[in-house]
Short mmCIF file of the C-alpha atoms (twelve columns), coordinates in Angstrom:
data_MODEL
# 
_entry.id   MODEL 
# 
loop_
_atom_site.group_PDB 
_atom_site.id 
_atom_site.type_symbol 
_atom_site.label_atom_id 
_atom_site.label_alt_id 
_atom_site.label_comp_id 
_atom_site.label_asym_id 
_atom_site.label_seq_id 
_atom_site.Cartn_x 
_atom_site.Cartn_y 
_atom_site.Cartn_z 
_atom_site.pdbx_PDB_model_num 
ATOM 1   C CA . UNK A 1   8.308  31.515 -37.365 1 
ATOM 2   C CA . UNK A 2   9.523  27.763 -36.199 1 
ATOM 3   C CA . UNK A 3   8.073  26.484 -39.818 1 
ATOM 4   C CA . UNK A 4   9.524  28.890 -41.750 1 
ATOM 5   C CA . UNK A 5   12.668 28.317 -40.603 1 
ATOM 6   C CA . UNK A 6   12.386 24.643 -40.836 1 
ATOM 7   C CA . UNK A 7   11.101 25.106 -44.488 1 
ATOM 8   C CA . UNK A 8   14.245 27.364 -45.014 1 
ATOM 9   C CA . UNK A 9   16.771 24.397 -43.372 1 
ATOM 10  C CA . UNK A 10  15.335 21.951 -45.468 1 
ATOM 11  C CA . UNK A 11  15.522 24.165 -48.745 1 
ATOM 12  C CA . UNK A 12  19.373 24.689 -47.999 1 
ATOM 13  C CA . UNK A 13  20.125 21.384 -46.677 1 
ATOM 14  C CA . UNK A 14  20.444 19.595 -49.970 1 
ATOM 15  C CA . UNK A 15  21.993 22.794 -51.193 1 
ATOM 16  C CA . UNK A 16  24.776 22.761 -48.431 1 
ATOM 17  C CA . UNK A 17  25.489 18.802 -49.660 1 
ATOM 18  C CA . UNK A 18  25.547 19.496 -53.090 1 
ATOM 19  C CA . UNK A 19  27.900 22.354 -53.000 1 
ATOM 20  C CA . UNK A 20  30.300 20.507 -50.580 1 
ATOM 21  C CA . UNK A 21  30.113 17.325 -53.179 1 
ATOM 22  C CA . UNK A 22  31.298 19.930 -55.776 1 
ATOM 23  C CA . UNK A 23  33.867 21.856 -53.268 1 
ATOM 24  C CA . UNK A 24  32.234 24.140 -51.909 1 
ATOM 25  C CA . UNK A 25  30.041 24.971 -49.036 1 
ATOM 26  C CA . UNK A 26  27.238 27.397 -48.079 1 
ATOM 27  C CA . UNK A 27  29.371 29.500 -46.219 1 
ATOM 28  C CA . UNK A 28  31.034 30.372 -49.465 1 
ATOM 29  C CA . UNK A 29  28.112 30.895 -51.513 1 
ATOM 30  C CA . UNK A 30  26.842 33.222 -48.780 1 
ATOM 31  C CA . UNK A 31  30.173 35.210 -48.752 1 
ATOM 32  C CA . UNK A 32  29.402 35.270 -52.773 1 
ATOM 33  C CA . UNK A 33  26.357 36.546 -52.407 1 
ATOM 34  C CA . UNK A 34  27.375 39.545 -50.098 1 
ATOM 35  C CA . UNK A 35  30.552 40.094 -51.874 1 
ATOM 36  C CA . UNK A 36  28.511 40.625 -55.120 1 
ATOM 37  C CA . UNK A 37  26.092 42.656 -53.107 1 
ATOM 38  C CA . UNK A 38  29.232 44.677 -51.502 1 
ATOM 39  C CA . UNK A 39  30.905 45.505 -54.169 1 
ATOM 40  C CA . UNK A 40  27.858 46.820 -56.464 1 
ATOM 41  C CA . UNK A 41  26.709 48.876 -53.831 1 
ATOM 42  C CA . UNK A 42  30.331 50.612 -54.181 1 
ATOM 43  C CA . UNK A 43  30.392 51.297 -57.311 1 
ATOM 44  C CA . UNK A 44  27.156 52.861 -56.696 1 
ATOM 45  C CA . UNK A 45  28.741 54.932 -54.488 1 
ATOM 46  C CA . UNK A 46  25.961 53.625 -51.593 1 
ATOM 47  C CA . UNK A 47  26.770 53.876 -47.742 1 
ATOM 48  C CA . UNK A 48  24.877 50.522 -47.309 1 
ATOM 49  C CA . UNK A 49  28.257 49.149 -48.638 1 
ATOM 50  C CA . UNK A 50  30.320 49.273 -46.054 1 
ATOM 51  C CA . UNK A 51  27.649 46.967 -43.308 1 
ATOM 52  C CA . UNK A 52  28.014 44.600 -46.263 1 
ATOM 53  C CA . UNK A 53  31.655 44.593 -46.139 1 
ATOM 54  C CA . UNK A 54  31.710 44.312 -42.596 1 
ATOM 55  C CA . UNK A 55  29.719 40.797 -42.854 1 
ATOM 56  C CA . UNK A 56  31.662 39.488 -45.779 1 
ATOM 57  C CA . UNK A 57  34.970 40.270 -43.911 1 
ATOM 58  C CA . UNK A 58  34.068 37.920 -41.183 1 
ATOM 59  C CA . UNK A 59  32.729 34.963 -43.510 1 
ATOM 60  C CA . UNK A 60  35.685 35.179 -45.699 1 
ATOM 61  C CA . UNK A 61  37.490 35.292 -42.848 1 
ATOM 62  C CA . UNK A 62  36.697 31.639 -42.326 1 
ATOM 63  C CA . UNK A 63  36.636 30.623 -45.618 1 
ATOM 64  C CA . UNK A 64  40.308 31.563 -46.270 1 
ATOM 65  C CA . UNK A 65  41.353 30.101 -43.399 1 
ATOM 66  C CA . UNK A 66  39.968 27.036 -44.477 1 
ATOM 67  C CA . UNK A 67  41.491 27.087 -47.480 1 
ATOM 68  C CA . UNK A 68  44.797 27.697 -46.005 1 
ATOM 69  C CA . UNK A 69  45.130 31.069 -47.349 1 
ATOM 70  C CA . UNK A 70  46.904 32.746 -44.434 1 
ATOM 71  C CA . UNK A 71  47.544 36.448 -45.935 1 
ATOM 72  C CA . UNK A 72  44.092 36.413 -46.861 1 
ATOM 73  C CA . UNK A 73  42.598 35.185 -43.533 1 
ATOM 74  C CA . UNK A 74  44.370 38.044 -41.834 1 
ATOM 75  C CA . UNK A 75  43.562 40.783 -45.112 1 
ATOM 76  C CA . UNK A 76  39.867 40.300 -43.534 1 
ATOM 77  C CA . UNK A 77  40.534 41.165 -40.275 1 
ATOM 78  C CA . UNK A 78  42.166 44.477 -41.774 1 
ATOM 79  C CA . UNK A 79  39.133 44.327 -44.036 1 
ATOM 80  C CA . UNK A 80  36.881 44.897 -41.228 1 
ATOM 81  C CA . UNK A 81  38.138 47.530 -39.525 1 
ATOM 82  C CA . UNK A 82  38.898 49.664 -42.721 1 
ATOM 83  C CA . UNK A 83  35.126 48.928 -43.624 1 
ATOM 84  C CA . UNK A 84  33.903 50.558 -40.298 1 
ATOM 85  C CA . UNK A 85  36.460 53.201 -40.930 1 
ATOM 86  C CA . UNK A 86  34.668 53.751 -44.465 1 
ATOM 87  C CA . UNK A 87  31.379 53.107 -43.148 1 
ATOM 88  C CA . UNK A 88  32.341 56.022 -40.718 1 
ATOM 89  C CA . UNK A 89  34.209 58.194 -42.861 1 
ATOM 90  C CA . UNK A 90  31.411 57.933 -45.725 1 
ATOM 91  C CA . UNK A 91  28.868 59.004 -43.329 1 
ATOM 92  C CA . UNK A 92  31.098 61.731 -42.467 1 
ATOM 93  C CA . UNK A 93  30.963 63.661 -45.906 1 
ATOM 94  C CA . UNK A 94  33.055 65.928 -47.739 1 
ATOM 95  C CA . UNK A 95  33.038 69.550 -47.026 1 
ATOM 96  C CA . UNK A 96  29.839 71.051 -45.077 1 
ATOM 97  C CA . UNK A 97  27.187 73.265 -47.240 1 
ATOM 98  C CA . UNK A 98  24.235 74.507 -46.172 1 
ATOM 99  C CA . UNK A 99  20.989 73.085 -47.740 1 
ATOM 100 C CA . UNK A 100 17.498 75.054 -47.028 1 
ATOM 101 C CA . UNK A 101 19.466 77.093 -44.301 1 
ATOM 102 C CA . UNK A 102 20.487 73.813 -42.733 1 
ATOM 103 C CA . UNK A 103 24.462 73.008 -42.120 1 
ATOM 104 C CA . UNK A 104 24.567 69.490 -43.383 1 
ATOM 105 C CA . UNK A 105 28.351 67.544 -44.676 1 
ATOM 106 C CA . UNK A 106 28.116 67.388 -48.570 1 
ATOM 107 C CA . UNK A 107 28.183 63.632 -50.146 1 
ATOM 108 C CA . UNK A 108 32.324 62.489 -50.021 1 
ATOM 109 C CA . UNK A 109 33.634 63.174 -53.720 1 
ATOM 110 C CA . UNK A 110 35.306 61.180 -55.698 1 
ATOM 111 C CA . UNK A 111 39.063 62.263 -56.322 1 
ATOM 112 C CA . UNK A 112 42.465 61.570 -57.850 1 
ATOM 113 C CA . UNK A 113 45.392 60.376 -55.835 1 
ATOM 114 C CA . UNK A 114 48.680 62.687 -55.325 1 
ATOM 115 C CA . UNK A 115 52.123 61.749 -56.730 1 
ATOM 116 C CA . UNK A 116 53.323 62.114 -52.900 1 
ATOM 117 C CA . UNK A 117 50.526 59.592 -51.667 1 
ATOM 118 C CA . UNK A 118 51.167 56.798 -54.715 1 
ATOM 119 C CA . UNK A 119 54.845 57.002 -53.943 1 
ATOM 120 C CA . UNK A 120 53.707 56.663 -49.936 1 
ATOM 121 C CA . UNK A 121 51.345 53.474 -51.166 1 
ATOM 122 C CA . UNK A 122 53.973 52.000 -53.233 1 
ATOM 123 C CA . UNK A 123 56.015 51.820 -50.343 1 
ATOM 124 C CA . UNK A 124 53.160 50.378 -47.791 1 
ATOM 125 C CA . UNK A 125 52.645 47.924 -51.000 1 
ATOM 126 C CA . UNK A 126 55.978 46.833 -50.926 1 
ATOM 127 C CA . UNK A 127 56.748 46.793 -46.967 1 
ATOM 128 C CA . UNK A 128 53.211 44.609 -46.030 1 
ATOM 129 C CA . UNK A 129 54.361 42.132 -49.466 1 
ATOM 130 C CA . UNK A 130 57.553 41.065 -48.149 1 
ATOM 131 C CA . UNK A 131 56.825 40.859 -44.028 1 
ATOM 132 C CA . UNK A 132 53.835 39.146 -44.697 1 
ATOM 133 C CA . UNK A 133 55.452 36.562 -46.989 1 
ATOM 134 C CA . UNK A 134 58.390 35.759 -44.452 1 
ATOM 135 C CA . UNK A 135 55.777 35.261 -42.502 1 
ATOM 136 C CA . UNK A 136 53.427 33.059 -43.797 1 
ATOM 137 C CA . UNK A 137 55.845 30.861 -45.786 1 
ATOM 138 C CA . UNK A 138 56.984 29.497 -42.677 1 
ATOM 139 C CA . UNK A 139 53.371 28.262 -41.707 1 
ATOM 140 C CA . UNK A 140 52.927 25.046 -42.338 1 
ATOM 141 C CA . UNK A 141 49.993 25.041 -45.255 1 
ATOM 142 C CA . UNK A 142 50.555 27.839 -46.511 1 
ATOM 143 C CA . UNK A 143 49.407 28.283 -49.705 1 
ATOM 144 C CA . UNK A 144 51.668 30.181 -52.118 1 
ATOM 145 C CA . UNK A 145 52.848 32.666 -50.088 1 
ATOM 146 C CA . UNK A 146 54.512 35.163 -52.002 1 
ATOM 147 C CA . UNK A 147 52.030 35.413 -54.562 1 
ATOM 148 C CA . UNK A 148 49.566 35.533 -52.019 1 
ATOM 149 C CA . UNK A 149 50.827 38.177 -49.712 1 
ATOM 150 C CA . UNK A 150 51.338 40.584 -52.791 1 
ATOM 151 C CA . UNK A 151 47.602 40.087 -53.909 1 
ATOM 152 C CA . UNK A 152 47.170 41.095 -50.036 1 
ATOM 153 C CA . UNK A 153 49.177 44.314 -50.003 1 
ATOM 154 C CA . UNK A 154 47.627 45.617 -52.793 1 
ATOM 155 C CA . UNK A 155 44.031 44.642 -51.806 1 
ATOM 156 C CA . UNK A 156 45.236 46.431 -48.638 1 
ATOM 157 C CA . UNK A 157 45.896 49.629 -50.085 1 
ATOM 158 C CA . UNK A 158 43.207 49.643 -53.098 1 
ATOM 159 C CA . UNK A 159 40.328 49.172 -49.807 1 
ATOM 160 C CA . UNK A 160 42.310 52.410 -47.821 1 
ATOM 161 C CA . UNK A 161 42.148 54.197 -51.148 1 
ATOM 162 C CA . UNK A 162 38.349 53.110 -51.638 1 
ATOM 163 C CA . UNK A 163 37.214 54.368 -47.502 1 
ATOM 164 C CA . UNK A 164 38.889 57.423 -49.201 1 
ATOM 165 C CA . UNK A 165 36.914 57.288 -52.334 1 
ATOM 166 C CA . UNK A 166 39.907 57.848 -54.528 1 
ATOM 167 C CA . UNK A 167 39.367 56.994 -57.868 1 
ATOM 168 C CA . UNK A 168 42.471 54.583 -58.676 1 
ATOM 169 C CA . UNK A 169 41.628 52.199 -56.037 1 
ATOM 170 C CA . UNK A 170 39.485 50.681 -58.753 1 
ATOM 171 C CA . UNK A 171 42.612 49.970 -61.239 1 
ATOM 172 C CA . UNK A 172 44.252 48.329 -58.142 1 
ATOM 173 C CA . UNK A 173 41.468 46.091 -57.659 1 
ATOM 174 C CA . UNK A 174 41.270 45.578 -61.495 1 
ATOM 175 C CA . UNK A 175 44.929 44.089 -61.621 1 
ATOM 176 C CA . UNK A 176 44.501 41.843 -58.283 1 
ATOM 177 C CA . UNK A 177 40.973 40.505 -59.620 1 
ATOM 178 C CA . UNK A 178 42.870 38.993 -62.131 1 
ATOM 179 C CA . UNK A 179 45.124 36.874 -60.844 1 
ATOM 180 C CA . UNK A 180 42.667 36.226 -57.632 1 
ATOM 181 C CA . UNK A 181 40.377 34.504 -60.316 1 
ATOM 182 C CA . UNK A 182 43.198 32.027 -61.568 1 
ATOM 183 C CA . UNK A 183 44.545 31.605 -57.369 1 
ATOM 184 C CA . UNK A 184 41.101 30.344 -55.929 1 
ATOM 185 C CA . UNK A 185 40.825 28.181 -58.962 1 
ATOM 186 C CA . UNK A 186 44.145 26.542 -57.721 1 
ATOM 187 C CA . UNK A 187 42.799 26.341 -54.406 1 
ATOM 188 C CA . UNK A 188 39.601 24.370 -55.289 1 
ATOM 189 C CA . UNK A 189 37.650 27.770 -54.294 1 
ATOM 190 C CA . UNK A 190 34.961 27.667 -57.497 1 
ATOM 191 C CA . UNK A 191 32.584 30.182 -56.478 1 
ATOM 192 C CA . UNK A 192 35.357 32.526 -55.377 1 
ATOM 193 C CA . UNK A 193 36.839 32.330 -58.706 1 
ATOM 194 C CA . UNK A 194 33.138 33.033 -59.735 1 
ATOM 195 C CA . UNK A 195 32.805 35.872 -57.562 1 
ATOM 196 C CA . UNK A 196 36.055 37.195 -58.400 1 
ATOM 197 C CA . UNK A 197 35.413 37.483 -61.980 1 
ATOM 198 C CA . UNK A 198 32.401 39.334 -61.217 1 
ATOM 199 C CA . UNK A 199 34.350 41.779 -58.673 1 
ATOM 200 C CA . UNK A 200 36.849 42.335 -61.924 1 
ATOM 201 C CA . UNK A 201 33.584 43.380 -64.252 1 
ATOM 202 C CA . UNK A 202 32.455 45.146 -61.630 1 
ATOM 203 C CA . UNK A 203 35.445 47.334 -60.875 1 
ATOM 204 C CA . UNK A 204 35.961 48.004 -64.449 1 
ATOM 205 C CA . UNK A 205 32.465 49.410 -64.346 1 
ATOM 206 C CA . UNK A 206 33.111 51.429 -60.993 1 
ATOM 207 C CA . UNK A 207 36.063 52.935 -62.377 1 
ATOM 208 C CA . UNK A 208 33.947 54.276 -65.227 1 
ATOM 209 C CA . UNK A 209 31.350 54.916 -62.643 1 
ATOM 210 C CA . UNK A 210 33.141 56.976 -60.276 1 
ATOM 211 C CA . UNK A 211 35.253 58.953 -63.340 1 
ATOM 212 C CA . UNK A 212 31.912 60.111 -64.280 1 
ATOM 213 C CA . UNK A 213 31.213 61.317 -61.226 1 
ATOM 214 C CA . UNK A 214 34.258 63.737 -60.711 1 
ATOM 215 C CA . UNK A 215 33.136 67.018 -61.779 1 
ATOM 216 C CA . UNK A 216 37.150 67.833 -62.136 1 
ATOM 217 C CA . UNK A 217 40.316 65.819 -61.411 1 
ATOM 218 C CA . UNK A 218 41.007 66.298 -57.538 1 
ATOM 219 C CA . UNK A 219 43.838 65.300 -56.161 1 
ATOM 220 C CA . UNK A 220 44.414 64.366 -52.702 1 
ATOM 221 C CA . UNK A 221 47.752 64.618 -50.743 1 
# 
């Protein structure tokens, strides 16, 4: 046990260096590696997904921080607890049904959001944008702050829509992805940016994914 973890120390070692030479670090690459992990899990509609998220919150958490990325820092905090509160609520199910005389929750389903709910979202969207931006532009280091804390809100509210499994928290994540990809690259955050490209190709294909899935459009108030 002692030699394979020295073996697997001096493996990363040189690793670790080179990716801090090139601005990086490990801890990054390892928050890459179970963000990727995270996310496809997701789109696979997999309950493993949310233990994943749970880990990546609390590396990123550091990372961002790091960076300088205030809004961010704290969106993994909220990141955390919304990702037990999925882990919980997918575990929970949809509707009971009985299977071989057994009473057993069906799977979650997949459904559409409500015109009363969007408007309700808009307006947490809007509200968590502009307090968190007085906030964090008056901490010294912050990092873009504006444009930061609205890439926040909305990643807020696309990850309560996703514990929900409703289907447009993908196009939410599609439009943040975006301009995440071009922020990190600002920031000197290269495997972010990376990793963030893949989360974009990878909610375009859990959109699809999860549409498929919907045996009829479902709304939910």
């Amino acid at each position: 046990m002692t030699s394979a973890v020295a073996q697997a120390v001096a493996v990363m070692t040189p690793l670790c260096d080179w990716l801090v030479a090139h601005g990086s670090s490990c801890l990054e690459l390892f928050g890459f590696v179970t963000g990727v992990a995270n996310v496809w899990l997701v789109t696979r509609q997999s309950i493993l997904s949310w233990p994943l998220g749970v880990l990546n919150a609390v590396v990123y958490l550091v990372v961002f921080a790091r960076a300088g990325l205030y809004s961010d820092t704290g969106l993994q905090v909220v990141y955390f607890v919304l990702s037990l509160y999925g882990w919980w609520h997918w575990t929970r199910g949809g509707a009971a049904s009985n299977v071989d005389g057994a009473h057993a929750p069906a799977p979650l389903p997949v459904t559409s959001t409500s015109p009363r709910l969007a408007v309700l979202l808009t307006g947490v969207v809007l509200v968590t944008w502009v307090a968190l931006a007085q906030i964090t532009s008056r901490i010294p280091g912050a990092a873009l702050p504006w444009l930061d804390a609205v890439l926040v809100a909305i990643s807020l509210v696309a990850q309560y829509m996703m514990t929900r499994k409703l289907l447009a928290n993908w196009l939410l994540w599609i439009a943040v992805d975006v301009v995440y990809v071009g922020l990190f690259v600002n920031r000197g955050l290269p495997l972010t940016a990376v990793l963030y490209t893949i989360f974009l190709a990878l909610a375009i294909w859990g959109y699809v994914s999860w549409r498929r899935s919907m045996p009829t459009m479902v709304s939910t108030a």
